[in-house]
C-alpha positions as CSV (number, residue, x, y, z in Angstrom):
1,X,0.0,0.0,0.0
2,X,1.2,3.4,-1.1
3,X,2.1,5.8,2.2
4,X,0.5,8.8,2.0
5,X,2.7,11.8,1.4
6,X,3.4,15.0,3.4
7,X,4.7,18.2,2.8
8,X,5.2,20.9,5.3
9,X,6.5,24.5,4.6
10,X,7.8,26.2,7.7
11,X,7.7,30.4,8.3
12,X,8.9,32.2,11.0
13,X,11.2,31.1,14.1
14,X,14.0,28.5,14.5
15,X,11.6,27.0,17.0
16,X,9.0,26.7,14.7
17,X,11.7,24.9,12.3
18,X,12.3,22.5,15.3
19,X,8.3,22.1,15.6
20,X,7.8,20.8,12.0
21,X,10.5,18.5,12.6
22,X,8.6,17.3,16.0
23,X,5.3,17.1,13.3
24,X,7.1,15.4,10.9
25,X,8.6,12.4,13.4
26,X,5.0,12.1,14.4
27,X,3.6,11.8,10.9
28,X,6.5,9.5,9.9
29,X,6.2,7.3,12.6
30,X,2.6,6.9,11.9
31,X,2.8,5.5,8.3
32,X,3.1,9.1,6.5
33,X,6.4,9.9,4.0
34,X,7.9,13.1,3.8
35,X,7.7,14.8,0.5
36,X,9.7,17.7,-1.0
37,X,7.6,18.6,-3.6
38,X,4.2,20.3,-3.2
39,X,2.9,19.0,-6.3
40,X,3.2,15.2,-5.0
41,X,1.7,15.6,-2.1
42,X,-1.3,14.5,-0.2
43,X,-1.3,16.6,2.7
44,X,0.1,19.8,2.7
45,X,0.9,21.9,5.8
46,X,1.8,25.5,6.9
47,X,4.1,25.9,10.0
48,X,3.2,29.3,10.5
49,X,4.1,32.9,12.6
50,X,2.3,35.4,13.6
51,X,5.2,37.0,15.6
52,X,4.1,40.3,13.3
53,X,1.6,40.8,10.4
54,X,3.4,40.5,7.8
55,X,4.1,37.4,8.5
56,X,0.7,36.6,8.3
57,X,0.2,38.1,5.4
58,X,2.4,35.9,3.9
59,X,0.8,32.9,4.8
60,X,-2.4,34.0,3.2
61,X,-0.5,34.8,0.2
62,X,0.7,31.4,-0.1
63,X,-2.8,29.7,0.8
64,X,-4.3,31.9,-2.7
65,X,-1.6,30.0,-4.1
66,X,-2.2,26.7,-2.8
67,X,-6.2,27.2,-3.9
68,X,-5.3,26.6,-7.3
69,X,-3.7,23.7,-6.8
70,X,-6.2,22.1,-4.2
71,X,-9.0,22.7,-6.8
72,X,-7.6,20.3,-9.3
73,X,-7.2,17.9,-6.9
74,X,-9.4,18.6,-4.1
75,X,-8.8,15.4,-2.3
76,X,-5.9,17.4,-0.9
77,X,-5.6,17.9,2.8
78,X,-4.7,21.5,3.5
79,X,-3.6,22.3,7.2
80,X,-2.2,25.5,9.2
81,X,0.1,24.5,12.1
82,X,1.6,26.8,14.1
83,X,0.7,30.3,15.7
84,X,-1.5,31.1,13.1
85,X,-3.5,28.5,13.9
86,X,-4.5,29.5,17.0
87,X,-5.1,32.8,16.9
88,X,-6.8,32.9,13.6
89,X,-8.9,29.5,13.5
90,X,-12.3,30.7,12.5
91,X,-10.7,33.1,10.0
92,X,-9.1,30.4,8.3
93,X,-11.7,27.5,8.8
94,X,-15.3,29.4,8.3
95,X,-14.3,32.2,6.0
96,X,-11.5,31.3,3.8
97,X,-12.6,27.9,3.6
98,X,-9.6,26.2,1.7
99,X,-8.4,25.2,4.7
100,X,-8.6,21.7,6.2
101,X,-7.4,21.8,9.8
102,X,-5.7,24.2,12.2
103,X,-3.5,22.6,14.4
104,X,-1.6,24.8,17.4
105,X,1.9,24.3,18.2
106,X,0.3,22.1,21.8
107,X,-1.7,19.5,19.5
108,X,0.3,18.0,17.1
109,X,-0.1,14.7,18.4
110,X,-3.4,14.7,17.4
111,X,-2.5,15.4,13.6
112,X,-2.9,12.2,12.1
113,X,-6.1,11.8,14.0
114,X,-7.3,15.6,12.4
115,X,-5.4,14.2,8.8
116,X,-7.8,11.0,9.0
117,X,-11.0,12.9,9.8
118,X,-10.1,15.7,6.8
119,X,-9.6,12.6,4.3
120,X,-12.9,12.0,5.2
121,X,-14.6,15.4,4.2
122,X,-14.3,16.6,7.8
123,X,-12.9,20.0,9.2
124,X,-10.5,19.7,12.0
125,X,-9.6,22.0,15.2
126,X,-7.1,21.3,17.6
127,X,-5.9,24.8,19.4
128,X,-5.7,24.1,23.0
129,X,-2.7,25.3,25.1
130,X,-1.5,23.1,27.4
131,X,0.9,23.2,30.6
132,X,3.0,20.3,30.4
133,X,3.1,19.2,26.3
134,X,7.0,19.4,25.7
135,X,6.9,16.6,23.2
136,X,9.8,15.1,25.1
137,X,9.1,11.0,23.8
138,X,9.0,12.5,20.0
139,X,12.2,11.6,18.1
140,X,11.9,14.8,15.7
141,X,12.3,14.2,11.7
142,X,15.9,14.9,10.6
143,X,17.7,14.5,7.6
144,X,21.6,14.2,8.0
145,X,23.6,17.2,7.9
146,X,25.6,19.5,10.3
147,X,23.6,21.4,12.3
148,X,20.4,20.9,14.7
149,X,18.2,23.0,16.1
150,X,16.4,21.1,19.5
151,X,13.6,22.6,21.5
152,X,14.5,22.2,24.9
153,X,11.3,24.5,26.4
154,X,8.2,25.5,25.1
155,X,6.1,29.0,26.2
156,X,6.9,32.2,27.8
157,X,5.9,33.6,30.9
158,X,7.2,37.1,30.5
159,X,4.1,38.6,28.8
160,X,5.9,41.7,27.1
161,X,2.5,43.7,25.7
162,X,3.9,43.5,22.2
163,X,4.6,39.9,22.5
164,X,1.6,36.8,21.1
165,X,3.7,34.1,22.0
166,X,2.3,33.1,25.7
167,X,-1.5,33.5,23.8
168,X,0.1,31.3,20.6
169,X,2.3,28.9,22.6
170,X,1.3,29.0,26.0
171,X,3.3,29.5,29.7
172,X,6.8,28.1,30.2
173,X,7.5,24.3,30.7
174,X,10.9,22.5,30.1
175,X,11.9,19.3,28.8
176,X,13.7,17.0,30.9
177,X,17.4,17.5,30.8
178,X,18.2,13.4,29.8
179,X,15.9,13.5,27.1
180,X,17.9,16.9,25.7
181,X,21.2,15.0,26.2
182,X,20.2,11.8,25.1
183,X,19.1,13.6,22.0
184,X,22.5,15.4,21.8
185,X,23.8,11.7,21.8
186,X,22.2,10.8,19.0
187,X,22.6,13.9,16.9
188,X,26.5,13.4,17.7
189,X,26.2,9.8,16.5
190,X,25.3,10.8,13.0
191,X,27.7,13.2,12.6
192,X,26.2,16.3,13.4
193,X,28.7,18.9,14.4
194,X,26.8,22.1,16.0
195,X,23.4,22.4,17.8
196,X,21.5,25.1,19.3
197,X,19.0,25.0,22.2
198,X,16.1,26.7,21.6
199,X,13.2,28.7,24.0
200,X,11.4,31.3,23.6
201,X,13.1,32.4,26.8
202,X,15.4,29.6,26.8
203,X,18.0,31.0,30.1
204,X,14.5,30.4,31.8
205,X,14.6,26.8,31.6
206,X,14.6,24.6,34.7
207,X,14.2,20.9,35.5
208,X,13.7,19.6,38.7
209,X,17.1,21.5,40.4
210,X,18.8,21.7,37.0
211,X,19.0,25.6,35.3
212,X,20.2,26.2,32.1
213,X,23.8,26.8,33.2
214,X,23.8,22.9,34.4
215,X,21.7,22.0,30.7
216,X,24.8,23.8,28.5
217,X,27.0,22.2,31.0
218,X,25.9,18.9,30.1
219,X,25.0,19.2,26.3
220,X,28.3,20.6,26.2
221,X,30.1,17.2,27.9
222,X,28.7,14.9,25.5
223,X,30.4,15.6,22.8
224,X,33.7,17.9,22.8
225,X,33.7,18.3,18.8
226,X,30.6,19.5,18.5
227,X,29.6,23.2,19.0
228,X,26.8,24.4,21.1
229,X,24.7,27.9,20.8
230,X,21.3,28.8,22.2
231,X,18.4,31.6,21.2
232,X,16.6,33.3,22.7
233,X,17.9,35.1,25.9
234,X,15.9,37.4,28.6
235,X,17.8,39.8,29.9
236,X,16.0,39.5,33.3
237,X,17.8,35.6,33.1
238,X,21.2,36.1,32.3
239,X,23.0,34.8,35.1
240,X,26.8,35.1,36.3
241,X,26.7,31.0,36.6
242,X,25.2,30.8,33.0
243,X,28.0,33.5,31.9
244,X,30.6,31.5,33.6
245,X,29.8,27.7,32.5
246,X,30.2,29.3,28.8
247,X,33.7,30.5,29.5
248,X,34.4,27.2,30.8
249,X,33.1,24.9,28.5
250,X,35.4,25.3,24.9
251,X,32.7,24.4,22.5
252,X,29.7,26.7,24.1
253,X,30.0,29.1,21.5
254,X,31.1,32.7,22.2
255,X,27.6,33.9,21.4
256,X,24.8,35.2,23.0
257,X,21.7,37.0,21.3
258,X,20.2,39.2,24.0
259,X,17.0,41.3,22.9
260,X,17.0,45.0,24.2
261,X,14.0,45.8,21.5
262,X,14.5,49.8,22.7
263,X,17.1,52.1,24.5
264,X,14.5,54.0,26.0
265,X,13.4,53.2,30.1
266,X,10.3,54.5,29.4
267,X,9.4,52.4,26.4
268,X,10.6,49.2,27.9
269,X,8.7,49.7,30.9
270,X,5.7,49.9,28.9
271,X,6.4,46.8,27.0
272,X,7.1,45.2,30.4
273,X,10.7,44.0,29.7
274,X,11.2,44.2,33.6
275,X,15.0,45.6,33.2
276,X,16.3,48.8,32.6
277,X,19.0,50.2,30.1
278,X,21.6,50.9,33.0
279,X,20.5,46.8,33.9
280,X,21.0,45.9,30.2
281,X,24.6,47.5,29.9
282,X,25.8,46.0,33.2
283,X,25.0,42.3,32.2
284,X,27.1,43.4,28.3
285,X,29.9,44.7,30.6
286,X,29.9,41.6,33.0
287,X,29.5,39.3,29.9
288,X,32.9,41.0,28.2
289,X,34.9,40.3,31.1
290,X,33.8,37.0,31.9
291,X,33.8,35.2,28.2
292,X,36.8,36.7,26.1
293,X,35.8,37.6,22.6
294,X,32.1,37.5,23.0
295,X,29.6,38.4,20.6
296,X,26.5,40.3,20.6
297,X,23.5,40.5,18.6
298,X,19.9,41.6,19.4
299,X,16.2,42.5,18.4
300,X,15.5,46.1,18.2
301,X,11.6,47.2,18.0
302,X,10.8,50.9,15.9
303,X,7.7,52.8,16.4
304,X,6.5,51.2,19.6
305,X,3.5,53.4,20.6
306,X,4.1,56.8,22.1
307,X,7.7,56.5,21.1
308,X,9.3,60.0,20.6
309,X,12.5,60.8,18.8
310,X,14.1,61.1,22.5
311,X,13.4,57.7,22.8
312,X,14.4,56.7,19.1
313,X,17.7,58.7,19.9
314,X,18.1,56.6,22.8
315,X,18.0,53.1,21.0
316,X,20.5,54.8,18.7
317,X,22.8,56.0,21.8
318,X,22.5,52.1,23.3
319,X,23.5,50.3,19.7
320,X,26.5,52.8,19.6
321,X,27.6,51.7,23.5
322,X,27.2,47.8,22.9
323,X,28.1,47.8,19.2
324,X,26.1,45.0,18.3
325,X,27.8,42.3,16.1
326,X,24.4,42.1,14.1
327,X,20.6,42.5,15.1
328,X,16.9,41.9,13.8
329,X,15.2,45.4,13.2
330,X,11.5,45.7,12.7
331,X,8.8,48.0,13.0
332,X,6.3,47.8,15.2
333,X,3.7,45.4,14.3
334,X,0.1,45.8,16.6
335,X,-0.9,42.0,17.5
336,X,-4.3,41.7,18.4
337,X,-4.6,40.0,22.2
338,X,-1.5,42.0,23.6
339,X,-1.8,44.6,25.5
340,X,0.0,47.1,23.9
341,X,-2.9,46.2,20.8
342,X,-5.0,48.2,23.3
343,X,-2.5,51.3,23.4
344,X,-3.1,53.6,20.6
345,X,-0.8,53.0,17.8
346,X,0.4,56.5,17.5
347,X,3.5,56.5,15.2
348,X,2.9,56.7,12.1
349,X,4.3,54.3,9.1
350,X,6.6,57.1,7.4
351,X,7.8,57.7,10.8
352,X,8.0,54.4,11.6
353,X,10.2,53.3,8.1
354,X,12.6,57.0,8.8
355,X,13.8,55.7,12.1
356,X,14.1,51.6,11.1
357,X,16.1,52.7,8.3
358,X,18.6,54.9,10.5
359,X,18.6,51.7,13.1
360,X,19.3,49.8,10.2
361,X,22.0,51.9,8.7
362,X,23.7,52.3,12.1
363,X,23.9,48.7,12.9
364,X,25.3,48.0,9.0
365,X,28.1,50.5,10.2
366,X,28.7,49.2,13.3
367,X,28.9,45.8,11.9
368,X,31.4,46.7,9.2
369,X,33.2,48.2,11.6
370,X,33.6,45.3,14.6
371,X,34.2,42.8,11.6
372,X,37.3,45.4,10.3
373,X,39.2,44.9,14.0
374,X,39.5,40.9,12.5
375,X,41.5,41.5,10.0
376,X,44.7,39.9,10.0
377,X,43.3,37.7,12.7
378,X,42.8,33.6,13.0
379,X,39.8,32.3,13.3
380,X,38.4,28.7,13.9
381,X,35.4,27.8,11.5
382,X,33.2,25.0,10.9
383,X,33.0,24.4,7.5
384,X,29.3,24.2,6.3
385,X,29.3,23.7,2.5
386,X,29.7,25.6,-0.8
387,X,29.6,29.1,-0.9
388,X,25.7,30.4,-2.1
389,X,27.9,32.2,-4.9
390,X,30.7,30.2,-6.0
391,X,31.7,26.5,-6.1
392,X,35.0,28.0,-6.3
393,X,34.7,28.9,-2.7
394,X,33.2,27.2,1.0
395,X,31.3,28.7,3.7
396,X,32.0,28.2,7.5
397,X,31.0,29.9,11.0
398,X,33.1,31.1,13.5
399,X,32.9,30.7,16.9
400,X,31.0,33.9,17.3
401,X,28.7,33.2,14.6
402,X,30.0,35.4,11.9
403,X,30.0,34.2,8.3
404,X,33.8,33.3,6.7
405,X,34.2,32.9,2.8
406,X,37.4,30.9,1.9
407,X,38.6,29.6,-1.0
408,X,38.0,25.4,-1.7
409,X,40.3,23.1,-1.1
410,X,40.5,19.4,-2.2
411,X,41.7,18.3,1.5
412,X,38.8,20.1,3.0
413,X,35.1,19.1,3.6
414,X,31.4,19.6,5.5
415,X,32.2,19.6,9.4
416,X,35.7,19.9,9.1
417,X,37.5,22.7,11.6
418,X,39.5,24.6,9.7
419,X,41.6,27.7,11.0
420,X,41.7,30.8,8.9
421,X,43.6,34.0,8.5
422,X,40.8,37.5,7.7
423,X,42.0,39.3,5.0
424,X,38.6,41.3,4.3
425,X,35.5,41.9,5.7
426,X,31.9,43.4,4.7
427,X,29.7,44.2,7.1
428,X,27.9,40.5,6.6
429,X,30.8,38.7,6.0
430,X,34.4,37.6,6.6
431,X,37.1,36.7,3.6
432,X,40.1,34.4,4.4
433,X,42.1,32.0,3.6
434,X,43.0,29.0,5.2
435,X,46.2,28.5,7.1
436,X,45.4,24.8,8.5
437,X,43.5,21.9,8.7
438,X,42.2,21.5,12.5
439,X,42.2,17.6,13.7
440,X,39.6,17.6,15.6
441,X,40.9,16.3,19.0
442,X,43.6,19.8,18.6
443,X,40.2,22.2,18.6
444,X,39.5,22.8,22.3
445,X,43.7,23.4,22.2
446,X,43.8,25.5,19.7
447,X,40.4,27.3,20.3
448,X,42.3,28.3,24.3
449,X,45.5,29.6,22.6
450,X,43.5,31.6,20.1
């Protein structure tokens, strides 16, 4: 008997790239193969976002799309996953109609009960949050390659108003930390070299007595070769332990992304970010004298309501003081069920666009200029592949999570460690070339002396 096919297109977050690989172990384990063309498929799903509308918008966008195709074959099952699901259910179910099922990120169990029922001319709902669904027992869907992304807790409880994530995903639970380590075991096994732990507020996880210090701690003794990072911080949880176990352990990586989404007291109390700039600047200061050469990047929200040009100045002032290696700028986006949906959205779009694009041309700058103090300097890399330009030329990460562009060599492969001399630098990227081949029990070594 021929399986049923599935094919899932993902928008939005690393976690919700982790969450259609949870979906997809469950389907596969169920009888269902994984497809990767839309055409072939049987079931078709939408891992969605609805961090801000445009995201949204794009998912409508691509269900016009999909229309076309279901009406020549309308046996199709079409499904939204995801955020989107829950917050926009009877949207999608009773008025657009194409849609099959809307399944939140807490019910994916249920999918192939919901798949079943939609094969059989049935519409199917599954949006309930739930307190303690970490999928911890499902062995997610991976195809081989370098680098995994694992989900080690799900929710937030932090409520910023501009924030849908505890209405979309519900309040903070963890995973145990054996099933995250067993699953580091595994990923290790098959060659993986780098994973990242991901919550929405990840430096908030706990199990039983064990923080998130002791989870990097151990993820990071499994498996010496392989590199570690996590996303997303809270500045609230950014401990000196946490700061501490990663200048301990050689393959936590020099990293940390830590939102500050304005530079302006006033603003992040109203988004209830429960820390102040002064706070903010302390925990960068502490972090730079803890864990030598460590990296920076963070989220910066334009246009929150009632900013002023004080404030806007202020976010400048803060980007100038940390100098961000990179960030993710947006303007603010009103999501209805947050509070701040219920503050008047006073800034207009023109506004808005003016002061992103100064954000954005500052942090370019800023960027250019941290990457020019490498030149002329070593730095370890993973290599990850072929350059998205050239064949001529491979692609690799550094420690800190900047991009390095080198030229190919026959001796040289995925998941090697390679170390490499800058020569130039954009404000995206680092050029080098290599100056040696790293065997792998050398890196922690090597990674010290540099």
């Amino acid at each position: 008997m021929q399986k049923s096919k599935v094919y899932i297109e993902t928008y939005g977050c690393q976690m919700n790239l982790a969450d259609s690989e949870v979906v997809m172990g469950i389907l596969n384990s169920q009888g269902y193969a994984i497809t990767q063309e839309v055409k072939d498929a049987d079931v078709i799903l939408l891992n969605t976002c609805s961090i801000r509308d445009n995201a949204e918008q794009r998912i409508y966008g691509r269900l016009g799309n999909l229309k076309a195709l279901k009406d020549k074959k309308p046996q199709i099952v079409l499904g939204i996953l995801g955020c989107m699901a829950e917050r926009l259910r009877k949207d999608l179910i009773e008025e657009k109609k194409v849609v099959d099922l809307v399944v939140g990120p807490d019910e994916y169990r249920r999918l192939p009960e919901f798949i079943d029922a939609a094969f059989g001319g049935e519409k199917g709902i599954g949006v309930k949050l739930s307190r303690s669904e970490t999928y911890d027992d499902i062995l997610p869907f991976r195809e081989d390659g370098l680098h995994a992304w694992i989900s080690v807790m799900r929710g937030c409880d932090k409520f910023c108003t501009f924030c849908v994530v505890p209405f979309t995903r519900g309040r903070e639970r963890s995973r145990s930390l054996e099933s995250i380590v067993n699953e580091v075991k595994m990923l290790g096994a098959r060659g993986f070299r780098e994973v990242t732990l991901l919550g929405q507020n990840v430096n908030s996880y706990l199990d039983e007595q064990n923080d998130f210090a002791d989870l990097l701690a151990a993820v990071a003794g499994v498996n010496k070769k392989m590199r570690v990072r996590f996303s997303t911080s809270h500045p609230q949880d950014l401990s000196n332990k946490l700061l501490y176990t990663i200048a301990k352990n050689e393959n936590l990586c020099n990293h940390i992304h830590l939102p500050v989404q304005s530079g302006s007291n006033r603003i992040l109390e109203l988004m209830n970010r429960t820390y102040s700039i002064e706070h903010y600047l302390t925990l960068i200061d502490k972090a730079r004298k803890i864990i030598p050469g460590v990296s920076f990047s963070t989220d910066i929200i334009s246009g929150f309501p009632t900013e002023t040009y004080e404030d806007h100045l202020a976010t400048l002032d803060v980007m100038q003081k940390v100098k961000y290696d990179g960030a993710y700028m947006f303007k603010y986006s009103p999501r209805e069920g947050t509070k701040a949906f219920k503050m008047e959205d006073d800034v207009t779009e023109e506004t808005k666009s003016k002061r992103l694009q100064e954000i954005i041309a500052l942090q370019q700058q800023i960027s250019f200029d941290v990457n020019q103090r490498l030149l002329e300097k070593k730095e370890i890399i993973l290599v990850e592949g072929a350059s998205k330009k050239s064949d001529d030329f491979l692609s690799g990460r550094t420690d800190s999570n900047k991009v390095v562009i080198f030229p190919r060599q026959a001796n040289i492969g995925e998941g090697d460690y390679i170390e490499v001399l800058i020569d130039r630098a954009t404000s995206a990227t680092l050029f080098g070339s290599v100056v040696s081949v790293i065997d792998k029990k050398e890196l922690s070594e090597i990674r010290l002396a540099v």
